[in-house]
PDB file as gemmi writes it, atoms N, CA and C in Angstrom:
CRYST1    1.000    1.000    1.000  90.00  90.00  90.00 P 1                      
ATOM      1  N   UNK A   1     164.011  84.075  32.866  1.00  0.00           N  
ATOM      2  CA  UNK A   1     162.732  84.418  32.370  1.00  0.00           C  
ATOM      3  C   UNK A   1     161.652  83.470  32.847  1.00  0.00           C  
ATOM      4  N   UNK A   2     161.943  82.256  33.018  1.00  0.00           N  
ATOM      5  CA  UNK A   2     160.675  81.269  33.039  1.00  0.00           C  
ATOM      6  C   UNK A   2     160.875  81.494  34.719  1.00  0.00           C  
ATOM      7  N   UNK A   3     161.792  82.137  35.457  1.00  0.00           N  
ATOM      8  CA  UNK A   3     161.360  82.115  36.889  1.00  0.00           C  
ATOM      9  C   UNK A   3     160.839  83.358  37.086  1.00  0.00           C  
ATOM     10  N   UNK A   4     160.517  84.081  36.618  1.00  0.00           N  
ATOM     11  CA  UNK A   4     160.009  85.553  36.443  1.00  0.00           C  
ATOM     12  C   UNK A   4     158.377  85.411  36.344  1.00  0.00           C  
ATOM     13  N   UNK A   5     158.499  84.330  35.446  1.00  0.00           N  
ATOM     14  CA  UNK A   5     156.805  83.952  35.564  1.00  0.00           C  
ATOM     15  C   UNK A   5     156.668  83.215  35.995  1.00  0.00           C  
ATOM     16  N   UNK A   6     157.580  82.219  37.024  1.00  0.00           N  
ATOM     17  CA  UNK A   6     156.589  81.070  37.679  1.00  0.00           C  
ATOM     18  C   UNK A   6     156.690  82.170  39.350  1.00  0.00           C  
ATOM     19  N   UNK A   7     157.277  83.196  39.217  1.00  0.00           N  
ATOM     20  CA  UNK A   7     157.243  84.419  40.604  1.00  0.00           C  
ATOM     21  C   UNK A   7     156.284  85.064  40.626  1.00  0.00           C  
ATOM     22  N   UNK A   8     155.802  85.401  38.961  1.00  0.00           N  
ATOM     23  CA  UNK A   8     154.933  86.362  38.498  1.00  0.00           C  
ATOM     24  C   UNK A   8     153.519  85.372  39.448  1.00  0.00           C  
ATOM     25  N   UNK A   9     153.493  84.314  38.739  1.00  0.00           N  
ATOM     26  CA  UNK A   9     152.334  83.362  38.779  1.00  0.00           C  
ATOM     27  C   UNK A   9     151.921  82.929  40.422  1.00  0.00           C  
ATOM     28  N   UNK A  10     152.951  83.103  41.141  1.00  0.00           N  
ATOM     29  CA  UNK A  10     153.113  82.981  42.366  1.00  0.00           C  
ATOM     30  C   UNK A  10     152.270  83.623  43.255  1.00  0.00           C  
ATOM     31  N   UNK A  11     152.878  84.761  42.822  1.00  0.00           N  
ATOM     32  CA  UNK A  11     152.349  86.067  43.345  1.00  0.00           C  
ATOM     33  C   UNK A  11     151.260  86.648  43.180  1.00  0.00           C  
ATOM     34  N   UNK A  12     151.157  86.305  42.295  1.00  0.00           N  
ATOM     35  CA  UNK A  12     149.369  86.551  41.486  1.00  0.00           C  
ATOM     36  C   UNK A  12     148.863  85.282  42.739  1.00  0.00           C  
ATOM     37  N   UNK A  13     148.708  84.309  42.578  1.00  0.00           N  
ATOM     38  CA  UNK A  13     148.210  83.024  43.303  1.00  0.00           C  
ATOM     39  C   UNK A  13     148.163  83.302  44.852  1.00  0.00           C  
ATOM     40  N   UNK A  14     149.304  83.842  45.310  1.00  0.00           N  
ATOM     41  CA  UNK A  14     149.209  84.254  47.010  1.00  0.00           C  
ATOM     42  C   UNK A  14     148.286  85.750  47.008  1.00  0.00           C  
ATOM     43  N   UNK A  15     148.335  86.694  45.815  1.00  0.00           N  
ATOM     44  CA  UNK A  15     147.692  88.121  46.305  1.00  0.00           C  
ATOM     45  C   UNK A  15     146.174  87.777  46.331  1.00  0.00           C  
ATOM     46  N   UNK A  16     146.313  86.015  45.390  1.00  0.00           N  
ATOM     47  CA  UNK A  16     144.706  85.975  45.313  1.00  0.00           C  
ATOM     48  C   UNK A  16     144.179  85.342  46.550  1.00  0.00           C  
ATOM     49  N   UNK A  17     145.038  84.595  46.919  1.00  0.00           N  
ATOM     50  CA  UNK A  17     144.446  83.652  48.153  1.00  0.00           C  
ATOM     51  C   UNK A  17     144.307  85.003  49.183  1.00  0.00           C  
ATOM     52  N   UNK A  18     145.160  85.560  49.502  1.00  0.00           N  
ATOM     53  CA  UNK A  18     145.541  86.819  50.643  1.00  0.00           C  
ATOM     54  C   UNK A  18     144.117  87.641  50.376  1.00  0.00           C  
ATOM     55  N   UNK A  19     143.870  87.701  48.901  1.00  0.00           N  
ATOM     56  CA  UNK A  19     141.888  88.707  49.183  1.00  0.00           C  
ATOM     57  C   UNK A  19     141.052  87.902  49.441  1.00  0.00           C  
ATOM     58  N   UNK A  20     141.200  86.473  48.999  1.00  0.00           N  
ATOM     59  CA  UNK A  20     139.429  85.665  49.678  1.00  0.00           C  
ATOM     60  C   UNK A  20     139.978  85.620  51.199  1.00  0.00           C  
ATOM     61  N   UNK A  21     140.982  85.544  51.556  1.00  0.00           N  
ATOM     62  CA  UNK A  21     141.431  85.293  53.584  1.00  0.00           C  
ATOM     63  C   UNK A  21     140.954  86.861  53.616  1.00  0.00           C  
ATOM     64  N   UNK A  22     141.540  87.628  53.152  1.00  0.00           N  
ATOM     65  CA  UNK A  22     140.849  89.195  53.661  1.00  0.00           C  
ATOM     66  C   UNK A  22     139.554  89.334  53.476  1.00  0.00           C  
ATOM     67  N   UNK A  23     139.058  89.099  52.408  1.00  0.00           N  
ATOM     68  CA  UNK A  23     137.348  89.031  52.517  1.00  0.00           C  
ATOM     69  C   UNK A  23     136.785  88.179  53.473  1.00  0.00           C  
ATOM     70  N   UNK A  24     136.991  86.763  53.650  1.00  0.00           N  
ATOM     71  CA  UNK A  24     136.773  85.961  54.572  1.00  0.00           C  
ATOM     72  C   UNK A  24     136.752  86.966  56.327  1.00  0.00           C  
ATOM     73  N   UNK A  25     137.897  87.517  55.991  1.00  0.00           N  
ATOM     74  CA  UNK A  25     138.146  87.904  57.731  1.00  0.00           C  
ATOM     75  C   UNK A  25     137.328  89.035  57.861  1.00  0.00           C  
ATOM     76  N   UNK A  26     137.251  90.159  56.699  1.00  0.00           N  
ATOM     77  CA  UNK A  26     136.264  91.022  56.447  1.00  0.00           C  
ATOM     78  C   UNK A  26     134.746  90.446  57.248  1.00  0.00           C  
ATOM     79  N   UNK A  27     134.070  88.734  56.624  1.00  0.00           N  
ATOM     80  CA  UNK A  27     132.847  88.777  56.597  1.00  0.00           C  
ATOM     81  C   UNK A  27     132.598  88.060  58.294  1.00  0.00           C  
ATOM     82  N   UNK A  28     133.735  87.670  58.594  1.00  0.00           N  
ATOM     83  CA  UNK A  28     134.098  87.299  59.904  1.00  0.00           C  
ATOM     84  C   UNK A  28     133.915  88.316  60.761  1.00  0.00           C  
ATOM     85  N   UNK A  29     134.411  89.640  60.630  1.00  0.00           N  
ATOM     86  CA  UNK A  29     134.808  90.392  61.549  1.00  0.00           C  
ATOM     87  C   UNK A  29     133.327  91.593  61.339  1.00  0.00           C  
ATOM     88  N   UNK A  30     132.711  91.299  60.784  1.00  0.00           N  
ATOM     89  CA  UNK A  30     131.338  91.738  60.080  1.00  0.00           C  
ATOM     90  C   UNK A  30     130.285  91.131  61.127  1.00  0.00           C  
ATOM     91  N   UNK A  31     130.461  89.822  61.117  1.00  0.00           N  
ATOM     92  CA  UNK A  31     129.233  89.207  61.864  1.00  0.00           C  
ATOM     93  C   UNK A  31     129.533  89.399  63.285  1.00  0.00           C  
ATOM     94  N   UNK A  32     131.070  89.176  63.718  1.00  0.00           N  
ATOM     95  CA  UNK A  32     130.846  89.928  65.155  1.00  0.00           C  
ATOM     96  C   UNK A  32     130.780  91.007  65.518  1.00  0.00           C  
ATOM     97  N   UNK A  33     130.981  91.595  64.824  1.00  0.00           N  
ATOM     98  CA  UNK A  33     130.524  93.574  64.910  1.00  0.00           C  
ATOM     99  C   UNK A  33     128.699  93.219  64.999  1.00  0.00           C  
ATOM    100  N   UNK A  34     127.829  92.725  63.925  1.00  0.00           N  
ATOM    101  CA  UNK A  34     126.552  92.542  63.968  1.00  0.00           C  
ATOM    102  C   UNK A  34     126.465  91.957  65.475  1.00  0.00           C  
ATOM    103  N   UNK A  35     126.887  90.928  65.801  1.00  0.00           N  
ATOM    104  CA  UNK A  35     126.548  89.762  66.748  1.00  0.00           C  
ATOM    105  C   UNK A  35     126.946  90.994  68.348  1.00  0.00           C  
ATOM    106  N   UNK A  36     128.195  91.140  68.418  1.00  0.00           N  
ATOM    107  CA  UNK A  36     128.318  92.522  69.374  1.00  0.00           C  
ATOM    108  C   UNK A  36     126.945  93.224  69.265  1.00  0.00           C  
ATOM    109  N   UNK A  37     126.540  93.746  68.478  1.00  0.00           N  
ATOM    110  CA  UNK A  37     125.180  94.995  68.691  1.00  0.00           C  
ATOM    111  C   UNK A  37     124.454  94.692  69.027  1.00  0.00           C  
ATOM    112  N   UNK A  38     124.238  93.633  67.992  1.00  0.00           N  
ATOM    113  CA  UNK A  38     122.536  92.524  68.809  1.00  0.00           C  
ATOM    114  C   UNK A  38     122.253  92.426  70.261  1.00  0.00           C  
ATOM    115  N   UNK A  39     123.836  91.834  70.591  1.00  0.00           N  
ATOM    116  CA  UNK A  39     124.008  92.005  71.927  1.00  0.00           C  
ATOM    117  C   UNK A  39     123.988  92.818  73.179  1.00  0.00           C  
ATOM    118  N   UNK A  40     124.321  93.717  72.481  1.00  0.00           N  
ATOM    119  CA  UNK A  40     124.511  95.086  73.275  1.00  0.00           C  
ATOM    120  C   UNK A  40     123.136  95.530  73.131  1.00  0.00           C  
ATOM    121  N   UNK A  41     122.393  95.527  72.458  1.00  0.00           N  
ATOM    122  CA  UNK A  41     120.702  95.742  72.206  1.00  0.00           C  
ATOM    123  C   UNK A  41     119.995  95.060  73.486  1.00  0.00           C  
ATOM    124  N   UNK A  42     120.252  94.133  73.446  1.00  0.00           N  
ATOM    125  CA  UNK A  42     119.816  92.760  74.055  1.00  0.00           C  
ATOM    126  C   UNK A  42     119.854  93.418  75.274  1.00  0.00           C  
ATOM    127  N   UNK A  43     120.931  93.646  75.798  1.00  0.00           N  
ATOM    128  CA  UNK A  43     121.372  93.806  77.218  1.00  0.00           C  
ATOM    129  C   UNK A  43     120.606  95.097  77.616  1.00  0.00           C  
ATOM    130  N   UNK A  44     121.220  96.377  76.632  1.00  0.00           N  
ATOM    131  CA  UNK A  44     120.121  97.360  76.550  1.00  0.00           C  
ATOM    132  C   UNK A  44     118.387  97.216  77.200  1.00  0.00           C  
ATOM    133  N   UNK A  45     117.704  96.343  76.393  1.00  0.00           N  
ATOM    134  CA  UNK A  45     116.493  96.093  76.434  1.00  0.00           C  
ATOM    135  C   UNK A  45     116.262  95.685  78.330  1.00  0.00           C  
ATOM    136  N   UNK A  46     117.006  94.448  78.224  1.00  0.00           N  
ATOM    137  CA  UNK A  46     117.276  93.754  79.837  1.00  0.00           C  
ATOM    138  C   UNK A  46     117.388  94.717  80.596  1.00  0.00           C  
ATOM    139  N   UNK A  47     117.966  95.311  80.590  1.00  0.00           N  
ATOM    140  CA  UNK A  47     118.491  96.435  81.844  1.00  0.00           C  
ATOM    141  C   UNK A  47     117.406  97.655  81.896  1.00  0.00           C  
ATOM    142  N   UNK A  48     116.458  97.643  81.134  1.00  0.00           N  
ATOM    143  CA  UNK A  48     115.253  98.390  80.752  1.00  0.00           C  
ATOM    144  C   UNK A  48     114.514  97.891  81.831  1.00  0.00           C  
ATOM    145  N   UNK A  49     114.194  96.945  81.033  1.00  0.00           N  
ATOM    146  CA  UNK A  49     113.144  95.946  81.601  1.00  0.00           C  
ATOM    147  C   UNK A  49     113.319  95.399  83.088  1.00  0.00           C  
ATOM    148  N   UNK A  50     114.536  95.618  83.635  1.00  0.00           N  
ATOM    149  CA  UNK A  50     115.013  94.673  85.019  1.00  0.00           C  
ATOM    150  C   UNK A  50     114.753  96.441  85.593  1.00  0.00           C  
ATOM    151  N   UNK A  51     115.087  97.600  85.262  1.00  0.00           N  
ATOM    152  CA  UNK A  51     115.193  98.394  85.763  1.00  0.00           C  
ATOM    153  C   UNK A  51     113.415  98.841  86.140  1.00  0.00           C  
ATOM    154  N   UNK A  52     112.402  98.454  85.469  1.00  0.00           N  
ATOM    155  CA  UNK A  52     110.917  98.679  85.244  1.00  0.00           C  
ATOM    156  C   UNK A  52     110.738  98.041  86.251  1.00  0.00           C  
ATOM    157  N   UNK A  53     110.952  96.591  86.287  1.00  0.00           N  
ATOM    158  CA  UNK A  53     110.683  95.632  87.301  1.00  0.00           C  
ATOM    159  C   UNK A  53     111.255  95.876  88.664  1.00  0.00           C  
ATOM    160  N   UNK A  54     112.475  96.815  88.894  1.00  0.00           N  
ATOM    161  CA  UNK A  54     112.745  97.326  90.213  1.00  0.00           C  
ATOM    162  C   UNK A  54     111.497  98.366  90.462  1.00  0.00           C  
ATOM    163  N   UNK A  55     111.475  99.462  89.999  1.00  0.00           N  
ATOM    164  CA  UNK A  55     110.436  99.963  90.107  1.00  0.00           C  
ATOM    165  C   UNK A  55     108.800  99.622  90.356  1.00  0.00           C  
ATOM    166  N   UNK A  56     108.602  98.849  89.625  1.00  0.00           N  
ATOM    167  CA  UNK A  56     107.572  97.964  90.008  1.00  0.00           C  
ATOM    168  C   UNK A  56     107.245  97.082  91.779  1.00  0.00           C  
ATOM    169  N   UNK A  57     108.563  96.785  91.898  1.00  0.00           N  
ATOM    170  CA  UNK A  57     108.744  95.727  93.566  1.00  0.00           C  
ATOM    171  C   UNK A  57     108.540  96.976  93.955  1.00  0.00           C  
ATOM    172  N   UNK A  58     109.574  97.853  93.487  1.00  0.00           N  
ATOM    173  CA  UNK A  58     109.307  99.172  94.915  1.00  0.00           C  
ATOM    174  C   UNK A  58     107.689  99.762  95.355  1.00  0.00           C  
ATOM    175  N   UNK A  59     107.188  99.660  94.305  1.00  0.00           N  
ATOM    176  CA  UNK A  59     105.826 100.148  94.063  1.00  0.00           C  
ATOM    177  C   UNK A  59     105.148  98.971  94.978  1.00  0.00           C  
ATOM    178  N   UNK A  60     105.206  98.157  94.669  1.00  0.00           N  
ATOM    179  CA  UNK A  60     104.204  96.980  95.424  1.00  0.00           C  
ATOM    180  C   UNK A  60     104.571  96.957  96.921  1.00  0.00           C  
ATOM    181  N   UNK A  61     106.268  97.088  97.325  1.00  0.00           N  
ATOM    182  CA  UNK A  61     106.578  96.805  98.737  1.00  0.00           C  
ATOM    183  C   UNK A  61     106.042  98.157  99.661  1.00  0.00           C  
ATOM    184  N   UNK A  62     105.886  99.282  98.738  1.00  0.00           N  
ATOM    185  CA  UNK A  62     105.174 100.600  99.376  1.00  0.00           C  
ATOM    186  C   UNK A  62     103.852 100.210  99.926  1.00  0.00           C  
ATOM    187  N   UNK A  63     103.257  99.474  98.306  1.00  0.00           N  
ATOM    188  CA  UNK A  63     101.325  99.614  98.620  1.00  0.00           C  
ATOM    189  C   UNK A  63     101.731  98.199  99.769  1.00  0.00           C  
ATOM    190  N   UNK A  64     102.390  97.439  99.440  1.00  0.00           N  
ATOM    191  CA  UNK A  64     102.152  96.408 101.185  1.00  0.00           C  
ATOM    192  C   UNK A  64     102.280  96.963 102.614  1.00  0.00           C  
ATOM    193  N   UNK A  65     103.531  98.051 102.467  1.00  0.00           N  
ATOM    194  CA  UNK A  65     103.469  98.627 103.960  1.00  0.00           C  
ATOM    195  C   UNK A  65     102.398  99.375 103.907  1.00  0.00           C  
ATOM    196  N   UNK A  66     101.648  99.752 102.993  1.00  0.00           N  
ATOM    197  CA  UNK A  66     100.181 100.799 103.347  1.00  0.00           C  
ATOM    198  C   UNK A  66      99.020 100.151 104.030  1.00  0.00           C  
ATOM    199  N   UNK A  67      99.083  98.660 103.026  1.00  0.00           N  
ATOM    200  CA  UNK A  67      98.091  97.750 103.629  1.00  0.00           C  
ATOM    201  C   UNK A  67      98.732  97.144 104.473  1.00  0.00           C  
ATOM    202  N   UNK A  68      99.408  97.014 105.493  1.00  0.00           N  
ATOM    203  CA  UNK A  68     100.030  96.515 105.927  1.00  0.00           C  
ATOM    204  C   UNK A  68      99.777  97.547 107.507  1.00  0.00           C  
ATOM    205  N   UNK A  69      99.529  98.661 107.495  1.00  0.00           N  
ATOM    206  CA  UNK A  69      99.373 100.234 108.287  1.00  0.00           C  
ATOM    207  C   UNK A  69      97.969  99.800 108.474  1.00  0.00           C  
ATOM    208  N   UNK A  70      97.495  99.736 107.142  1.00  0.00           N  
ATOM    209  CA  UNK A  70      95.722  99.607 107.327  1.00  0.00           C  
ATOM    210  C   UNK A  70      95.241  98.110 107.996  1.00  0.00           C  
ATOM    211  N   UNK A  71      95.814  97.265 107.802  1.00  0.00           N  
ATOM    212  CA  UNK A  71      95.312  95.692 108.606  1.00  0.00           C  
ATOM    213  C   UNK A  71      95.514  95.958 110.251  1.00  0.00           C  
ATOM    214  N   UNK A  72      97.005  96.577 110.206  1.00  0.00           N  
ATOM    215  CA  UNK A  72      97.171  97.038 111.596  1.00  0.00           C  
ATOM    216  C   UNK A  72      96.064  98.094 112.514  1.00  0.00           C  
ATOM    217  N   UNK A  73      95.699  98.805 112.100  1.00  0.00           N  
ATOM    218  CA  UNK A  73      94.464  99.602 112.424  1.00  0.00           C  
ATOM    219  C   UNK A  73      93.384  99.134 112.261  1.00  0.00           C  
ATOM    220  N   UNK A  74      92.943  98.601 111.484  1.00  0.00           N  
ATOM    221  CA  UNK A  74      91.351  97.498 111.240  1.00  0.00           C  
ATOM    222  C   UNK A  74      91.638  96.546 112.125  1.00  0.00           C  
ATOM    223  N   UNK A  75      92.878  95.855 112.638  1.00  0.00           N  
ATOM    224  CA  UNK A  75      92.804  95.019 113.912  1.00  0.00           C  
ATOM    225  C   UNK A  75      92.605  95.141 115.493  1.00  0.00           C  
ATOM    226  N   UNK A  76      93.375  96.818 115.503  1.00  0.00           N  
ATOM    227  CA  UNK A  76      93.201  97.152 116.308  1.00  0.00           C  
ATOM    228  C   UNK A  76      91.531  97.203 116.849  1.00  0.00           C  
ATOM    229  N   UNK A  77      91.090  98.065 115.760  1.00  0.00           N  
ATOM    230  CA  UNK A  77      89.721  98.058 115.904  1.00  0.00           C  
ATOM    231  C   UNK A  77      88.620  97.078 115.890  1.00  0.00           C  
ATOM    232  N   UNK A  78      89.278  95.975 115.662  1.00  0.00           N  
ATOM    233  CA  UNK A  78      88.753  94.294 115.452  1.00  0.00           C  
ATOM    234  C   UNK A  78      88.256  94.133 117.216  1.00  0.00           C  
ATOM    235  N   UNK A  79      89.796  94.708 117.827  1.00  0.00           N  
ATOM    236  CA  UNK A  79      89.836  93.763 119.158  1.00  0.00           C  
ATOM    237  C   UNK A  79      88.996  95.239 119.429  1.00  0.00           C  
ATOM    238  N   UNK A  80      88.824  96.496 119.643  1.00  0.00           N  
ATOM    239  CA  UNK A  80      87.902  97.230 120.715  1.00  0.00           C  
ATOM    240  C   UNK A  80      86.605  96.402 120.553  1.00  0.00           C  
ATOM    241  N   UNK A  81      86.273  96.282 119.099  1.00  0.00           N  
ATOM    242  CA  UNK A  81      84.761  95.657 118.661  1.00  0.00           C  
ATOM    243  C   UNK A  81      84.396  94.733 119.748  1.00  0.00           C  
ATOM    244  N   UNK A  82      85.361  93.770 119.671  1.00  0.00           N  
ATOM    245  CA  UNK A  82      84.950  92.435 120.753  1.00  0.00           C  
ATOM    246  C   UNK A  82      84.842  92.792 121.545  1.00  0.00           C  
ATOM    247  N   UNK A  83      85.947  93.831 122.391  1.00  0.00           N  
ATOM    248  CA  UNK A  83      85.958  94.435 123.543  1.00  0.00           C  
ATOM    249  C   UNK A  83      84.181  94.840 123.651  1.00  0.00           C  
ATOM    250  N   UNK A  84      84.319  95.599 122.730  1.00  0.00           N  
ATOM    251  CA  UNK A  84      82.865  96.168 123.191  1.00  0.00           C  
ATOM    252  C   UNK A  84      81.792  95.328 122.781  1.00  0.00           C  
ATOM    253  N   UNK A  85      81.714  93.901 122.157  1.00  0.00           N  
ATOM    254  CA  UNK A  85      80.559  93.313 122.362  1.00  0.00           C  
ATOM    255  C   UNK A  85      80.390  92.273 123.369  1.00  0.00           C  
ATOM    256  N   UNK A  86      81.779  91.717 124.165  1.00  0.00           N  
ATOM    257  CA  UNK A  86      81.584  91.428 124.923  1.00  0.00           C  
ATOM    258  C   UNK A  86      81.136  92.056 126.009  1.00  0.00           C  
ATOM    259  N   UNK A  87      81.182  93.341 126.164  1.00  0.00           N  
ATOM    260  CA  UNK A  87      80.758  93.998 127.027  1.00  0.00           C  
ATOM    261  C   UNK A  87      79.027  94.186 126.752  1.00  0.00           C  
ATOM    262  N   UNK A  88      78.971  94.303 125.741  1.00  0.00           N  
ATOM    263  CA  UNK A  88      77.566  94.524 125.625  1.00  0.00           C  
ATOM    264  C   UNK A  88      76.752  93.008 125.621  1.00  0.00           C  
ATOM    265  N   UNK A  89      77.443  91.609 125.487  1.00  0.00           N  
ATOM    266  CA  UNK A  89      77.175  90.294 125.838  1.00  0.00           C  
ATOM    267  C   UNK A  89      76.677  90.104 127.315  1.00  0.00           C  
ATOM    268  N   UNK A  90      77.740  91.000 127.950  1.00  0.00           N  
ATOM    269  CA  UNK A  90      77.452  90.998 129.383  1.00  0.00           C  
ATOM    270  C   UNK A  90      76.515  91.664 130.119  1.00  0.00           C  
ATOM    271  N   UNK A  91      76.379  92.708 129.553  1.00  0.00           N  
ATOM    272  CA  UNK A  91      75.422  93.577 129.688  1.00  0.00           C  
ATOM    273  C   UNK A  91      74.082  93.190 129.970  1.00  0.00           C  
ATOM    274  N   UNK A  92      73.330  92.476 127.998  1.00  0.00           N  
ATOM    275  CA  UNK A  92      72.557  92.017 127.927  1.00  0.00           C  
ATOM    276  C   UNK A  92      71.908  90.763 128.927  1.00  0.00           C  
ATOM    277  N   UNK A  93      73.128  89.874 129.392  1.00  0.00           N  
ATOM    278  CA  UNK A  93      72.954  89.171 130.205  1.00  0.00           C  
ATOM    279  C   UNK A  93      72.556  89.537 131.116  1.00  0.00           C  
ATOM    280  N   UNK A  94      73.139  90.407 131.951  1.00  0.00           N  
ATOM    281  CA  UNK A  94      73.062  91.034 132.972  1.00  0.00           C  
ATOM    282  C   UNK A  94      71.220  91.426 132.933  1.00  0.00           C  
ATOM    283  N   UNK A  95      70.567  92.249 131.834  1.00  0.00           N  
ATOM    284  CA  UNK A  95      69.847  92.717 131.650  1.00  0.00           C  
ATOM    285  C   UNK A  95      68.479  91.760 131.756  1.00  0.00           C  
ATOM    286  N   UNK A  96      68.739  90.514 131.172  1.00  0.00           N  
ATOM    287  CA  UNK A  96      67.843  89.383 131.203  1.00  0.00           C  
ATOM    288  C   UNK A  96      67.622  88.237 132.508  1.00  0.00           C  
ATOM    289  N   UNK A  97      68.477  88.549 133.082  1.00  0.00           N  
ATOM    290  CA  UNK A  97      68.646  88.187 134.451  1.00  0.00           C  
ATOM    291  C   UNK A  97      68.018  89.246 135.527  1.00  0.00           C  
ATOM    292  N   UNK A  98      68.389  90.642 135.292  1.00  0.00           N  
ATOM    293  CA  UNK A  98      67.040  91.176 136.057  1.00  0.00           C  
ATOM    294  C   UNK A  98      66.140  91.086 135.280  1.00  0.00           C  
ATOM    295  N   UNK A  99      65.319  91.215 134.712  1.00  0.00           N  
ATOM    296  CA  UNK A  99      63.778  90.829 133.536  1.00  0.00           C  
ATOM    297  C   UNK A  99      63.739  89.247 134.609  1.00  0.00           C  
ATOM    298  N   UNK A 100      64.293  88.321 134.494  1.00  0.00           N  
ATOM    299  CA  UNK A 100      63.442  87.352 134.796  1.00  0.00           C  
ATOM    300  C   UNK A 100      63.061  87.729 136.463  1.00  0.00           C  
ATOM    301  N   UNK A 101      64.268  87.936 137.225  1.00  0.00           N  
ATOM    302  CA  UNK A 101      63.929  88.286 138.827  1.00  0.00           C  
ATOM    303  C   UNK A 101      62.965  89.403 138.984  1.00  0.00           C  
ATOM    304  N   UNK A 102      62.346  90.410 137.804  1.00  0.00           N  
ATOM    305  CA  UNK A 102      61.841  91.083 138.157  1.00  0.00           C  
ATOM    306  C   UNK A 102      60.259  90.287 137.798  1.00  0.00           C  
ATOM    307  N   UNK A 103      60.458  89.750 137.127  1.00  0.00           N  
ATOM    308  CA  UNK A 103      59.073  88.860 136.598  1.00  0.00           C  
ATOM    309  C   UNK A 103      58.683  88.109 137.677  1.00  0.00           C  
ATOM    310  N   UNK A 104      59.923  87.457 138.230  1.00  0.00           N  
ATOM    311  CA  UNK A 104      59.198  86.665 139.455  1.00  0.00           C  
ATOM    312  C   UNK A 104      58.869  87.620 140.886  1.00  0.00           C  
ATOM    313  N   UNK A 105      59.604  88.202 140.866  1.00  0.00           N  
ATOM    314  CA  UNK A 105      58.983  89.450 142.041  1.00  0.00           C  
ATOM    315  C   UNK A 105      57.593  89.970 141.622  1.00  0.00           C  
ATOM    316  N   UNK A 106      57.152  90.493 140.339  1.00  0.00           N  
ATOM    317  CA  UNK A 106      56.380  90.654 140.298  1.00  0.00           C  
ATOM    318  C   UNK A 106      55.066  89.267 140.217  1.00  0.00           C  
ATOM    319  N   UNK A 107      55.191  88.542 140.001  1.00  0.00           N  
ATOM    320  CA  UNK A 107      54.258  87.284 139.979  1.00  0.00           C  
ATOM    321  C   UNK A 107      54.003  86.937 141.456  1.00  0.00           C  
ATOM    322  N   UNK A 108      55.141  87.258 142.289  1.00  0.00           N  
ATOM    323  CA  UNK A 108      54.913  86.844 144.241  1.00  0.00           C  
ATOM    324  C   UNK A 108      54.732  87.891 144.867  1.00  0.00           C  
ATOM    325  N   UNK A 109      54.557  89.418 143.521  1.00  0.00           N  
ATOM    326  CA  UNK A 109      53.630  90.318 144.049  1.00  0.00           C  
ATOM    327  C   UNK A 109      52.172  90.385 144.159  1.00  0.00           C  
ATOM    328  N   UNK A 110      52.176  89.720 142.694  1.00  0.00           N  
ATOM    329  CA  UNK A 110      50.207  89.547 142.006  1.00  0.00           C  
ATOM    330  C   UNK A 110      49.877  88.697 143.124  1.00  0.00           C  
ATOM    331  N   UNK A 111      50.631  87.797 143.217  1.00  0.00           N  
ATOM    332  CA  UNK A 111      49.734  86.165 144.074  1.00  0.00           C  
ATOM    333  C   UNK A 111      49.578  86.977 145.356  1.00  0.00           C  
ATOM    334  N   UNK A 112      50.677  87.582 146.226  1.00  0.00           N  
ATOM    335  CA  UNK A 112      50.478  87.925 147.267  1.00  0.00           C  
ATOM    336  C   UNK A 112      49.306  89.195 147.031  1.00  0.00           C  
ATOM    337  N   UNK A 113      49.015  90.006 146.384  1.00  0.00           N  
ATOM    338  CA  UNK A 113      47.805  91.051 146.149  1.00  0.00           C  
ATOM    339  C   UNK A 113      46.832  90.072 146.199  1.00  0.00           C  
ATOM    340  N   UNK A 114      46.572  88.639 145.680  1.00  0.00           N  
ATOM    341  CA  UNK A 114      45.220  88.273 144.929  1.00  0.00           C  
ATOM    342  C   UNK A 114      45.134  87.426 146.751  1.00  0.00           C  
ATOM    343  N   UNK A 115      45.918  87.016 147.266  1.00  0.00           N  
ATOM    344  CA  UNK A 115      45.976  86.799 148.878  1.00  0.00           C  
ATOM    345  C   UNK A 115      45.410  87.773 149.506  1.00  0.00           C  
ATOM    346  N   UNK A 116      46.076  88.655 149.289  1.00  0.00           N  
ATOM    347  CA  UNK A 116      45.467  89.985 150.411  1.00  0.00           C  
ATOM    348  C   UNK A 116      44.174  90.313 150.246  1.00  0.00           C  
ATOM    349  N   UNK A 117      43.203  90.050 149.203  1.00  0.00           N  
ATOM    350  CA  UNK A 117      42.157  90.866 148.731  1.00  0.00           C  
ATOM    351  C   UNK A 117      40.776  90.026 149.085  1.00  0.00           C  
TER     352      UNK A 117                                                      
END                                                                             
């Protein structure tokens, strides 16, 4: 009889310890279920956001090859420009160089008229 209740008492004592370890593992196995989601949220969000940001480079490496099309053509047209103001540099030169020979032809025309007369 008295081992009946120190079995009884036993058993009572281990079924009790055995529910705070089961609750324990319960509140254990609770926070990594929470801590898992958070996580999985987390990553969720990231892979959002990293996926926006691909989209985004793609977007920018497009508008660079556009401007990139357009610098190429505004350069091109950079160098005809010069092309053509050096030409028109030369030109002008050209142009002021007869003006003066014609100035002096005409001045050793006047003198020679104001001779002749």
């Amino acid at each position: 009889m008295v081992f009946g209740r120190l079995s009884r008492s036993r058993t009572k004592a281990l079924e009790s310890r055995f529910t705070t370890f089961s609750e324990q593992l319960q509140g254990v196995f609770g926070r990594i279920k929470n801590d898992i989601t958070t996580t999985n949220s987390k990553v969720y969000s990231a892979e959002k956001d990293l996926n926006n940001l691909k989209l985004w480079v793609a977007h920018l490496n497009h508008q660079n090859k556009l401007l990139e099309g357009q610098n190429k053509d505004l350069t091109e047209k950079l160098g005809d420009l010069n092309h053509f103001s050096s030409k028109l540099h030369t030109s002008h030169t050209e142009l002021k160089d007869q003006h003066s020979r014609v100035q002096e032809t005409l001045k050793d025309y006047q003198e020679a008229l104001k001779q002749h007369k």
